[in-house]
Each structure stands twice: as C-alpha cells, then as structure tokens.
Backbone as ProteinMPNN parsed JSONL, in Angstrom:
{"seq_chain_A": "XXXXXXXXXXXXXXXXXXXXXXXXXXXXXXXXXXXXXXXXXXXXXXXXXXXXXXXXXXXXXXXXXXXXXXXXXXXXXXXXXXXXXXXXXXXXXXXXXXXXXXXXXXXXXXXXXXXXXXXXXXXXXXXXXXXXXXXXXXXXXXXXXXXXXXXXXXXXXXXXXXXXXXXXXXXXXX", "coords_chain_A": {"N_chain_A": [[-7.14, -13.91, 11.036], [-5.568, -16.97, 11.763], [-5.584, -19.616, 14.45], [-2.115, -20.841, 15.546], [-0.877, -23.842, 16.28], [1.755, -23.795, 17.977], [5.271, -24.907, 18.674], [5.368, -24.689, 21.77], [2.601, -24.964, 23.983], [1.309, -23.586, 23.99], [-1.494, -21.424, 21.936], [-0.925, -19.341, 18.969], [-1.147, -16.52, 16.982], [-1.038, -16.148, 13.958], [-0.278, -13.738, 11.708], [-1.422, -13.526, 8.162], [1.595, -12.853, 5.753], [2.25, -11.272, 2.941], [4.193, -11.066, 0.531], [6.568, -9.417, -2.597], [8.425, -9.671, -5.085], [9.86, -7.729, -7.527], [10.35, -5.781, -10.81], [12.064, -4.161, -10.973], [12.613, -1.158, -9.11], [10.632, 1.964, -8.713], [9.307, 3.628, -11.0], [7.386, 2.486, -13.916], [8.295, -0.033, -12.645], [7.068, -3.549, -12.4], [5.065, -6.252, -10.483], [6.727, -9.133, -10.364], [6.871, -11.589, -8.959], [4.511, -13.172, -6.29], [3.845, -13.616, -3.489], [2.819, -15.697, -0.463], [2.465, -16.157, 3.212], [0.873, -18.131, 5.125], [-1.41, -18.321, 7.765], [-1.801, -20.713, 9.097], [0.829, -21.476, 8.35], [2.007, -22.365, 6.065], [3.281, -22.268, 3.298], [3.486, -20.196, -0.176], [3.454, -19.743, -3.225], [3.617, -17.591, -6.348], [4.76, -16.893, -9.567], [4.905, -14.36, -11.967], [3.655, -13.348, -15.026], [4.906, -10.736, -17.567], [3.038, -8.607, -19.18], [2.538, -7.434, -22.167], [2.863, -4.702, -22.047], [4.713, -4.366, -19.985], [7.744, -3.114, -19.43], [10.163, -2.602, -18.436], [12.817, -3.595, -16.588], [15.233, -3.985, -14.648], [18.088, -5.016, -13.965], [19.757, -5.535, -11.493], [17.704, -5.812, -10.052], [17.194, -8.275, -10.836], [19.888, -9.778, -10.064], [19.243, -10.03, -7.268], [16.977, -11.285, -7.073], [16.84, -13.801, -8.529], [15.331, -14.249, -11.093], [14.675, -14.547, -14.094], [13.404, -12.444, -16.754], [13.225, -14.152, -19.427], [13.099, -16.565, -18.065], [9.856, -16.163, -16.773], [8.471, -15.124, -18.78], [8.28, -17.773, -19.794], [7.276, -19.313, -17.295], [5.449, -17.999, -15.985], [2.307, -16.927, -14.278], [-0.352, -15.703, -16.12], [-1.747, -12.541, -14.998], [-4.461, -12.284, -14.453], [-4.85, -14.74, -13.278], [-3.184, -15.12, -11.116], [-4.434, -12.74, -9.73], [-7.057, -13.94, -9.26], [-5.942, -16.445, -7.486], [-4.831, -14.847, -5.429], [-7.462, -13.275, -4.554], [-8.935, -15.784, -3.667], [-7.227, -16.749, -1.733], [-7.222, -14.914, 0.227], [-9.841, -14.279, 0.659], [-11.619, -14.801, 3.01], [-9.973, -14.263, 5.324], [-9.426, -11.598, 4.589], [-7.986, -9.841, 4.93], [-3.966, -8.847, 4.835], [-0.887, -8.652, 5.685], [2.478, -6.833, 4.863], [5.434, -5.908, 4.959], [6.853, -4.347, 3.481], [4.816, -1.966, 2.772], [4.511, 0.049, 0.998], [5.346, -0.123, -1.56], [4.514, -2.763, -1.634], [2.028, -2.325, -2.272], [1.615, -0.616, -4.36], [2.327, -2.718, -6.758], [0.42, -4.297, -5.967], [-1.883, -3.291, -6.79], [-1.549, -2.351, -9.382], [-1.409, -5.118, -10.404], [-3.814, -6.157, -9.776], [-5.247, -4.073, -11.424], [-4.535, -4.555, -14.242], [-5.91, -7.364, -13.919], [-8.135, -6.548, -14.352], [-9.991, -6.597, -12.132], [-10.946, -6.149, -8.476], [-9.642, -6.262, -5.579], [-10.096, -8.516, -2.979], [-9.644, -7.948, -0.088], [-7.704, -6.971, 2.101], [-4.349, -4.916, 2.122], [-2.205, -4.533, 4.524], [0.632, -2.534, 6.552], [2.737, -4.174, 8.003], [4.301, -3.495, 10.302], [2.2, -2.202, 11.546], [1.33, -3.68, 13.477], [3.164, -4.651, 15.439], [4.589, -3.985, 18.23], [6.622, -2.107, 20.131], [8.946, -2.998, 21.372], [8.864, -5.309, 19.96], [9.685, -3.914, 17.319], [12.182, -3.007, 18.118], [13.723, -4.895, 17.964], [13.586, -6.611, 15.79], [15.271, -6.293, 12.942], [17.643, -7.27, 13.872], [16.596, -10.446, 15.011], [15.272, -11.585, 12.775], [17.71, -11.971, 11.378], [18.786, -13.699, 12.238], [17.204, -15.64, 12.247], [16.646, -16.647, 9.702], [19.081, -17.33, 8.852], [19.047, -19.877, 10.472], [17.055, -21.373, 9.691], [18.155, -21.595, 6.937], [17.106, -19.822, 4.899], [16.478, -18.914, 1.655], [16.859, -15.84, 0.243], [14.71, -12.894, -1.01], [13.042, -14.08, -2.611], [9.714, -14.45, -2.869], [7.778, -16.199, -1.47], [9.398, -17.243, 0.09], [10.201, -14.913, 1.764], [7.927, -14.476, 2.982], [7.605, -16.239, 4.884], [9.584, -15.748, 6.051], [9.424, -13.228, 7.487], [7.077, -13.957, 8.903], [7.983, -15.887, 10.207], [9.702, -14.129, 11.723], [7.74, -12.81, 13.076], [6.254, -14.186, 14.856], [8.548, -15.32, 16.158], [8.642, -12.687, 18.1], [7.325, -12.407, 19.151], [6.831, -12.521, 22.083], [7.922, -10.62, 23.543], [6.736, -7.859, 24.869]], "CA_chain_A": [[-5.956, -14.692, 11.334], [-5.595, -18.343, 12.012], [-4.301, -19.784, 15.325], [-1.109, -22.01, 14.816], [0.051, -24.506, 16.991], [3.89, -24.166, 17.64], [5.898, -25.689, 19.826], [4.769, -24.587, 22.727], [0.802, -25.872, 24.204], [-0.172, -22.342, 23.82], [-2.216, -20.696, 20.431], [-0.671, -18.334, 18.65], [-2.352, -16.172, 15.875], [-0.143, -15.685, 13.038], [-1.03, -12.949, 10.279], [-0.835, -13.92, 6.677], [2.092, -12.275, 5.52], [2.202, -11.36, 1.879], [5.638, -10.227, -0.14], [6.08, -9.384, -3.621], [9.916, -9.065, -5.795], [9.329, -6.595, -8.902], [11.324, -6.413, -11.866], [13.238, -3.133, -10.192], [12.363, -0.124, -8.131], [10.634, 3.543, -9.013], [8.623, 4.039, -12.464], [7.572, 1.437, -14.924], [8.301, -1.315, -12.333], [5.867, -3.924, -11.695], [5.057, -7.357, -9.945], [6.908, -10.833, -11.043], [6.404, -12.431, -7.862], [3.487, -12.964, -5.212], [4.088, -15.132, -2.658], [2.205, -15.666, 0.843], [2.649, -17.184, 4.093], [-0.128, -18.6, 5.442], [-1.622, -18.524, 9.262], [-1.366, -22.077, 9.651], [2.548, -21.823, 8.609], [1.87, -22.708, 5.039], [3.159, -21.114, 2.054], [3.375, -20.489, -1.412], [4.022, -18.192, -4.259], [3.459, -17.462, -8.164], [5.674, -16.277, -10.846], [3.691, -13.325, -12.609], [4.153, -13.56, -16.478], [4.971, -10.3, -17.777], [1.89, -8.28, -20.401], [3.634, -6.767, -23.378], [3.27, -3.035, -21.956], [5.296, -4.175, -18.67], [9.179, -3.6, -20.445], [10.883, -2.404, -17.682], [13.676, -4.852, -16.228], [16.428, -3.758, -14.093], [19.539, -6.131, -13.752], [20.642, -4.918, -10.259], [16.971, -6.167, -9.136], [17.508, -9.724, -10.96], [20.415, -10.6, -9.555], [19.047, -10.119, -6.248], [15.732, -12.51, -7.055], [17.365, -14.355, -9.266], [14.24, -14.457, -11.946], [14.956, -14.086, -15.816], [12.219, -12.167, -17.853], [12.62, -14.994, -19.735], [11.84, -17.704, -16.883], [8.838, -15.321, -16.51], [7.637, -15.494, -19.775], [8.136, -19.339, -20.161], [6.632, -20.103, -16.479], [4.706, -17.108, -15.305], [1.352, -17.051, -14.816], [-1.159, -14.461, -16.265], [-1.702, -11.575, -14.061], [-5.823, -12.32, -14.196], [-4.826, -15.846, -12.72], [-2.949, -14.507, -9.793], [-4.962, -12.049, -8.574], [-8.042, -14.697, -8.864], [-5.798, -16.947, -6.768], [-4.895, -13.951, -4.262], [-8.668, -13.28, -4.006], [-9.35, -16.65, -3.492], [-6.516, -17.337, -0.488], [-7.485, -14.162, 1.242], [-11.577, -13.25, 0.831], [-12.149, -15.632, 3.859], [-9.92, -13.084, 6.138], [-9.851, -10.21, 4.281], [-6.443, -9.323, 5.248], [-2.748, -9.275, 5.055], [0.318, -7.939, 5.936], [3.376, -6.566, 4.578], [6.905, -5.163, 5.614], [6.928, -2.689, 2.297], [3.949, -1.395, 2.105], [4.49, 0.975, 0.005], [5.943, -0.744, -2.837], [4.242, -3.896, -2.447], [0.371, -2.354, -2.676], [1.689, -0.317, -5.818], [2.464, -3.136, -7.601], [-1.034, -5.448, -6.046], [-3.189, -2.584, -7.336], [-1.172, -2.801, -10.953], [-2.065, -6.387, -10.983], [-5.126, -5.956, -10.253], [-6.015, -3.07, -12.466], [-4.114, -5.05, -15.465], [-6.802, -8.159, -14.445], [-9.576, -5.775, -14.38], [-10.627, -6.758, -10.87], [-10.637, -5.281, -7.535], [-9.05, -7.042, -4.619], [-11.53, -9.143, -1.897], [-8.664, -7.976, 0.703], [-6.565, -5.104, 2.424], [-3.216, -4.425, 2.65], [-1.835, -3.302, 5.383], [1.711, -2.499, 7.003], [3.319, -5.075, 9.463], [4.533, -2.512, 11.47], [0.961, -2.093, 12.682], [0.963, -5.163, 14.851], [4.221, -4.722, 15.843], [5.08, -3.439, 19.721], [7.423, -1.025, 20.56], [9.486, -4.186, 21.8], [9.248, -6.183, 18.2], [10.64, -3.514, 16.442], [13.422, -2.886, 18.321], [14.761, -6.26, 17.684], [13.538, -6.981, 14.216], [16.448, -6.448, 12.186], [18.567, -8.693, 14.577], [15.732, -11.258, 14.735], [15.001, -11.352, 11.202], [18.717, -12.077, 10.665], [18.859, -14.786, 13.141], [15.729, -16.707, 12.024], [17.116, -16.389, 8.323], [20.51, -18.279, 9.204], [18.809, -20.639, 11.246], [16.42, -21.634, 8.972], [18.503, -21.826, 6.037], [15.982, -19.277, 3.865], [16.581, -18.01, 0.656], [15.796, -14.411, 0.589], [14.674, -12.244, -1.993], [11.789, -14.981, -3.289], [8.328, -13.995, -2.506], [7.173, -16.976, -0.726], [10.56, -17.314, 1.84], [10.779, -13.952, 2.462], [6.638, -13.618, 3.882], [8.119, -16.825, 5.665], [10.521, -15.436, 7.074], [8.239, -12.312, 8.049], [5.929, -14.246, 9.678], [8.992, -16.972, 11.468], [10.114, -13.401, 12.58], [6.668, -12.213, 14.066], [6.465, -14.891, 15.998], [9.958, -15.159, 17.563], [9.153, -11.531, 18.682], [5.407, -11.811, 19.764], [6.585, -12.269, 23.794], [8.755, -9.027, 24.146], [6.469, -7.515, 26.022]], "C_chain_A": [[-6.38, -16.047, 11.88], [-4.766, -18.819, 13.456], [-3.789, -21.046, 14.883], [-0.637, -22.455, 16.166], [1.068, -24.798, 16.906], [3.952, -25.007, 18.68], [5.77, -25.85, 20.923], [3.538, -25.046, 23.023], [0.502, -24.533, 24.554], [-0.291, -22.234, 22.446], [-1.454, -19.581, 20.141], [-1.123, -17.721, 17.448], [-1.665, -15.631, 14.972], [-1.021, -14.74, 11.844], [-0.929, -13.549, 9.549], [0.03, -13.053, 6.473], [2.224, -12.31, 3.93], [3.876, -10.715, 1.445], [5.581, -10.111, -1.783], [7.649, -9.277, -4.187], [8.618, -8.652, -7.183], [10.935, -6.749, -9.658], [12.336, -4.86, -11.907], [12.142, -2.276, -9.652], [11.669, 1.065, -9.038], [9.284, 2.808, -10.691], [8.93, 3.348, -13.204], [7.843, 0.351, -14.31], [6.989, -2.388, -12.245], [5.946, -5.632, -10.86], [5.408, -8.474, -10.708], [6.819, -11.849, -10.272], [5.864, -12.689, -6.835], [3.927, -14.385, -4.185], [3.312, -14.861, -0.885], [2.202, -16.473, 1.626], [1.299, -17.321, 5.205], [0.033, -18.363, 7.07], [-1.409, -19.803, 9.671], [0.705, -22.397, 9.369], [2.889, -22.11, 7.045], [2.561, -21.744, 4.577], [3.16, -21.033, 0.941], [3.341, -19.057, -2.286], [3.879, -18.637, -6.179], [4.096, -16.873, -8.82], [4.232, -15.329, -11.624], [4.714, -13.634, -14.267], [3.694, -12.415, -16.893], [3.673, -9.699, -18.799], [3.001, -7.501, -21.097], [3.743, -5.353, -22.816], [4.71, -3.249, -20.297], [7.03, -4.744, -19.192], [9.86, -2.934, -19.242], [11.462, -3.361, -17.165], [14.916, -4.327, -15.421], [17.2, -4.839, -13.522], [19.615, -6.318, -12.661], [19.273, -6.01, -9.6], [16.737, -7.858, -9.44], [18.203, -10.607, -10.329], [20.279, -10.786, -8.053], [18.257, -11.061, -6.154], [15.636, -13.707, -7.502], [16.558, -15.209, -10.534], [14.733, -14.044, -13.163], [13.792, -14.112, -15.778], [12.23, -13.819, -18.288], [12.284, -16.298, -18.83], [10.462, -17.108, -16.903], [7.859, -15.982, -17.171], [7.616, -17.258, -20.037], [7.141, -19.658, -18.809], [5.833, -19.341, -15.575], [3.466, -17.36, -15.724], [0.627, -15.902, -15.0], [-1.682, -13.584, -14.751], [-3.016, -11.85, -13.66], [-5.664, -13.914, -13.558], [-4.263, -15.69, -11.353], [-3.188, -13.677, -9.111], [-6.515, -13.071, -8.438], [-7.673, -15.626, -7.527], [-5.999, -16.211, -5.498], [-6.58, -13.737, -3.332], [-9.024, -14.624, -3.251], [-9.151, -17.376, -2.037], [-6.979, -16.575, 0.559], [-9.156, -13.481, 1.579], [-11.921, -13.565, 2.25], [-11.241, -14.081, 4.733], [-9.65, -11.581, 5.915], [-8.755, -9.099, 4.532], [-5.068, -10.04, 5.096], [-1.706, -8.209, 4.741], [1.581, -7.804, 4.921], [4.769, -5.714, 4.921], [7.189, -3.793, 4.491], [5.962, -2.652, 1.641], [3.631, -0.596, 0.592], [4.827, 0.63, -1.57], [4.926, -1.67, -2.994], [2.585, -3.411, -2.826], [0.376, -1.262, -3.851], [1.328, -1.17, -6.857], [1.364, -4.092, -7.049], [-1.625, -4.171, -6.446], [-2.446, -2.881, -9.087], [-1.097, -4.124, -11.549], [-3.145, -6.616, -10.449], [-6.158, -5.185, -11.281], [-5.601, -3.944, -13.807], [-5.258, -6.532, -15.195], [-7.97, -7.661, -14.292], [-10.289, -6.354, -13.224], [-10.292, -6.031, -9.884], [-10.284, -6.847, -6.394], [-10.405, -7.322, -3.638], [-10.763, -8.446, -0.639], [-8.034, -6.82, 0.969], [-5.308, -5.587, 2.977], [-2.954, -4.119, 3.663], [-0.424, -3.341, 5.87], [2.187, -3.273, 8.058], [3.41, -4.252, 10.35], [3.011, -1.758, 12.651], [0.814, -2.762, 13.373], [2.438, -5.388, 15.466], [4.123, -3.614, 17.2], [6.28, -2.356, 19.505], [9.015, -2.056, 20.395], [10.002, -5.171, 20.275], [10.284, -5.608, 18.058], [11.971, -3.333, 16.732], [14.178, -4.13, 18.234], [14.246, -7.031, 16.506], [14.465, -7.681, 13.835], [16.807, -8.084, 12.825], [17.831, -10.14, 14.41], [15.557, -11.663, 13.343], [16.147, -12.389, 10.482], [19.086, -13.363, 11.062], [17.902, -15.939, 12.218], [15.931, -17.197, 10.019], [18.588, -17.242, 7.894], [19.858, -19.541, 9.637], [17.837, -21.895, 10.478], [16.7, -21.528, 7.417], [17.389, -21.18, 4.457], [16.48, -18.505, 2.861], [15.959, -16.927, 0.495], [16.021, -13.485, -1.058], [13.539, -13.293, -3.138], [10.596, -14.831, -2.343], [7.976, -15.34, -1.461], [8.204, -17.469, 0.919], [10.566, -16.454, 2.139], [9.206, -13.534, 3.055], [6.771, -14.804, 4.508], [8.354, -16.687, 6.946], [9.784, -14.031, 7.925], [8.039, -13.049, 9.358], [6.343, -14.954, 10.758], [9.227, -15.826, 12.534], [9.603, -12.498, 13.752], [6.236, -12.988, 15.378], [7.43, -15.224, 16.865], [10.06, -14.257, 18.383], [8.108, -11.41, 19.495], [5.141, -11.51, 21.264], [7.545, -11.463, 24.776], [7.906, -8.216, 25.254], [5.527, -7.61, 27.203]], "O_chain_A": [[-7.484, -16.19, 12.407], [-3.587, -18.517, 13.639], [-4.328, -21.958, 14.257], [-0.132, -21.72, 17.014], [1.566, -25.663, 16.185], [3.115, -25.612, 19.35], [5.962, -26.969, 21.399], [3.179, -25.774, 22.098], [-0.427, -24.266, 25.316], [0.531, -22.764, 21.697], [-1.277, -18.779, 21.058], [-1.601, -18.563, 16.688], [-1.59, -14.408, 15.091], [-2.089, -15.011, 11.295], [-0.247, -14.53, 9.849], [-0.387, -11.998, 6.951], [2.319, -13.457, 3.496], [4.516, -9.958, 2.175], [4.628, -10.659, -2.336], [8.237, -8.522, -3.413], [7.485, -8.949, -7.561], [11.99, -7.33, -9.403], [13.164, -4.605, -12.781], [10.953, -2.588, -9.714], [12.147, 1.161, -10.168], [8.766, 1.736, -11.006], [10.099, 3.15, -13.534], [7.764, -0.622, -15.061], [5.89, -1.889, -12.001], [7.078, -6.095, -10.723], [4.67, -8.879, -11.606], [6.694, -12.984, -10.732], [6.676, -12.498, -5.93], [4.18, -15.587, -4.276], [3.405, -13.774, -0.314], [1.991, -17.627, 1.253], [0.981, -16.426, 5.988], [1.115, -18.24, 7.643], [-0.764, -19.963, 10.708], [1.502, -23.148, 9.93], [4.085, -22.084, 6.756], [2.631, -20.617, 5.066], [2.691, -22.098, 0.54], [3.241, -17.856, -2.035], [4.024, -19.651, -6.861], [3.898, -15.707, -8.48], [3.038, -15.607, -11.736], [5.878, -13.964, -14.492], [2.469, -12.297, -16.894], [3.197, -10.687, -19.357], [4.064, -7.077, -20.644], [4.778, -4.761, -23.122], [5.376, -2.336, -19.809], [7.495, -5.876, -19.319], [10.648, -2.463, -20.062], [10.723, -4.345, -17.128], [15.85, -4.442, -16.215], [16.78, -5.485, -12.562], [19.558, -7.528, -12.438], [19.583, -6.898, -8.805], [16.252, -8.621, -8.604], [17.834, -11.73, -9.985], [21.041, -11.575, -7.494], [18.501, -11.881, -5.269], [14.803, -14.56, -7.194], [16.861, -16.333, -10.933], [15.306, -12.955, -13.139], [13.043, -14.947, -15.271], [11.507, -14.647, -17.734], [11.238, -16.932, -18.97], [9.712, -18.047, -17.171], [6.974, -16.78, -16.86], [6.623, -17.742, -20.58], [6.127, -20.283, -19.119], [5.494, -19.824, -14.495], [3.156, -17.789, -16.835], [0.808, -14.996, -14.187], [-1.91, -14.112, -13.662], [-3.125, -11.748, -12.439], [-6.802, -14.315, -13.315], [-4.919, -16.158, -10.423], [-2.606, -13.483, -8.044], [-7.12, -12.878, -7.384], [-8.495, -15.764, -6.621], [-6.837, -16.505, -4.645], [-6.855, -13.915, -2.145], [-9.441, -14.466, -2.104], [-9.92, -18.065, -1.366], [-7.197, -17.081, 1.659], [-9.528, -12.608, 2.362], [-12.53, -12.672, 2.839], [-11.805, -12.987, 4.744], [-9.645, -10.656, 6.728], [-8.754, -7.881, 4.354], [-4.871, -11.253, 5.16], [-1.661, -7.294, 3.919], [1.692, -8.73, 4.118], [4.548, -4.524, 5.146], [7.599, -2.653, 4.711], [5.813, -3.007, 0.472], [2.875, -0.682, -0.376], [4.445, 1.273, -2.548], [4.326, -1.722, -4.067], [1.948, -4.103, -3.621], [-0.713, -0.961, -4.339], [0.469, -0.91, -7.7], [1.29, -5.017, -7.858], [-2.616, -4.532, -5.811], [-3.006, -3.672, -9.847], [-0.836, -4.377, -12.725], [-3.543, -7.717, -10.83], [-7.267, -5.465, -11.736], [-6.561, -4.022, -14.572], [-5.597, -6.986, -16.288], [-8.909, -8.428, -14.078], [-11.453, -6.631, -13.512], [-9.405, -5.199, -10.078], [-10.623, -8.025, -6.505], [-11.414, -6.624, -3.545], [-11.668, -8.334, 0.188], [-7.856, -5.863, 0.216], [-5.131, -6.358, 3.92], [-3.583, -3.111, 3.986], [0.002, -4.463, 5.594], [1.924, -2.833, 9.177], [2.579, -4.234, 11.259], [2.883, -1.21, 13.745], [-0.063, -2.491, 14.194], [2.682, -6.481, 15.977], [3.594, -2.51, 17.067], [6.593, -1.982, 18.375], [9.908, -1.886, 19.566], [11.088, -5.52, 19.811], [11.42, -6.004, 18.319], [12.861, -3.442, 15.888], [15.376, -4.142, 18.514], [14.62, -8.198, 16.388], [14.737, -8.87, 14.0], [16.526, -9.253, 12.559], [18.404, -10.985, 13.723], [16.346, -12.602, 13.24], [15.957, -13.21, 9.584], [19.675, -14.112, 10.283], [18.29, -16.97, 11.67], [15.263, -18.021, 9.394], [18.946, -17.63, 6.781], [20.267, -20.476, 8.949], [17.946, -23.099, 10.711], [15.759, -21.397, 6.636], [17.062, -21.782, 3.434], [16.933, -17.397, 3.148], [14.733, -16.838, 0.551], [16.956, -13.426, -1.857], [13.415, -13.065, -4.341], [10.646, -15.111, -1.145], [8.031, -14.914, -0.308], [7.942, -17.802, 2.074], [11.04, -16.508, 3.273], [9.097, -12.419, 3.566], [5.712, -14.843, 5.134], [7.959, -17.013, 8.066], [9.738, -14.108, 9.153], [8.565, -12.884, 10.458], [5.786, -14.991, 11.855], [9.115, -16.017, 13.745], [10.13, -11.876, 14.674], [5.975, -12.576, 16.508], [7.285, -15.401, 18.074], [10.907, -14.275, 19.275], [7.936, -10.553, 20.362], [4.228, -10.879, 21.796], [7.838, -11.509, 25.971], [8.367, -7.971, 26.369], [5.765, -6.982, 28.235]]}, "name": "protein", "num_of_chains": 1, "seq": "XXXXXXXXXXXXXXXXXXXXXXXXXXXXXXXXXXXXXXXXXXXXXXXXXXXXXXXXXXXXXXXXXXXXXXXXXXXXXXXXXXXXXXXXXXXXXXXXXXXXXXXXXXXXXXXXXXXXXXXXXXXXXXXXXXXXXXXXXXXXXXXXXXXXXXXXXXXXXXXXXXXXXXXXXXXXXX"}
C-alpha cells in the first residue's frame, strides 16, 4: 500500500481497491470490466472485449452497467492486454482488495486463464482490513460518500473509488 496525503497533515495508507462488472451473475458469466483505484487516489479501468466462447449476456446485468456487448466488441480490449496491464499496476505490491470476492476472483482467474498467464498479485477480501467498527457503518457510509461525490455506480473504476473513498471515511472508528 501507498501512503496518501488527504486533507488532514496525517498519512494514510490506502489499499488498492480492485472491482470488476460481468456480463451477468452464476454460469457462463465472465469479466467486461476491470477497473482499479489506486493508493495514491488514482484510478482507472478497461473495457474487456469479449472471445467468441464468452456468449453469455444477461440484460438485467446491462442495464445496471450500462455496457453493450456491442460497445465491448467495438472498444474492448483483449483479455491478454488487460491482465498484462493488471500485472503490470499491481506486481510492485502484490496486492489488492475487493468487496466481492467471490465473484470478482472467478472472473480474474477466467481472464487470466483465457490470456494464458498467471497473475503477479492476490486477491483478497476487503472485509479483511475492515474493524468491527467499519463494518458496522459501511452500508450507510458507502451511501453517503456516493451522493456526495456524485459517483456513478456500477462502473468498475467508480465503484473501487468509491470502495476505497469509503475505507477511508471509516479508518478512525476505532
């Protein structure tokens, strides 16, 4: 982790937070969007461009992300280009976080196995660096910092943003 100078004249040590939207939920889904928020505050995100075996598409999870297949295919980039980047942002710390585990290191191992590489980097669950104290005021937090900050949610790169806006609004609970 990186320390970030906020507002305050103390250091604070923000994770990278990573997020991912998929092209729906359960079996046959996979990754259309990587996006990561940097320790210094930074962020940024990639459109994944579909491989011919990845035909799954659910509606319900479009209009939430608001990505067309075909945007995809016109401005996505190959799956062996975004996990080179991924490697590239994270070998140096070797980590990063996520709020849905479970989903999102499904679909980073299925773009990695589809660019025939292995990740420089580990996964791991936000909720591990989270207090007792955080969690109980997440949600609320979350929802706050999301209004306040005028963030579009449901796009990979605002929503490990907003993560990361929300780890730090919570970091002096206890």
């Amino acid at each position: 982790m990186r320390r970030h100078h906020g507002e305050g004249a103390r250091n604070v040590l923000l994770p990278t937070l990573l997020d991912i939207e998929a092209s729906g939920f359960g079996r046959g889904s996979y990754p259309i969007e990587i996006g990561l928020a940097r320790g210094d505050g930074s962020r940024c995100a990639f459109l994944i461009q579909p491989i011919q075996a990845w035909t799954h598409w659910d509606p319900k999870a479009e209009l939430l992300h608001g990505i067309s297949r075909s945007r995809l295919l016109r401005e996505g980039h190959p799956p062996i280009e975004v996990a080179r980047w991924l490697n590239d942002e994270l070998a140096a710390s070797g980590i990063a976080y996520s709020d849905s585990w479970g989903y999102d290191n499904t679909w980073l191992s299925l773009l990695f196995d589809q660019a025939g590489m292995l990740p420089r980097f580990r996964l791991e669950a936000l909720r591990r660096l989270l207090s007792e104290a955080q969690t109980e005021c997440w949600a609320a937090t979350k929802e706050r910092i999301a209004e306040q900050h005028d963030i579009r949610r449901h796009r990979a790169g605002d929503d490990a943003r907003l993560l990361q806006l929300t780890y730090k609004a919570t970091l002096n609970l206890d």
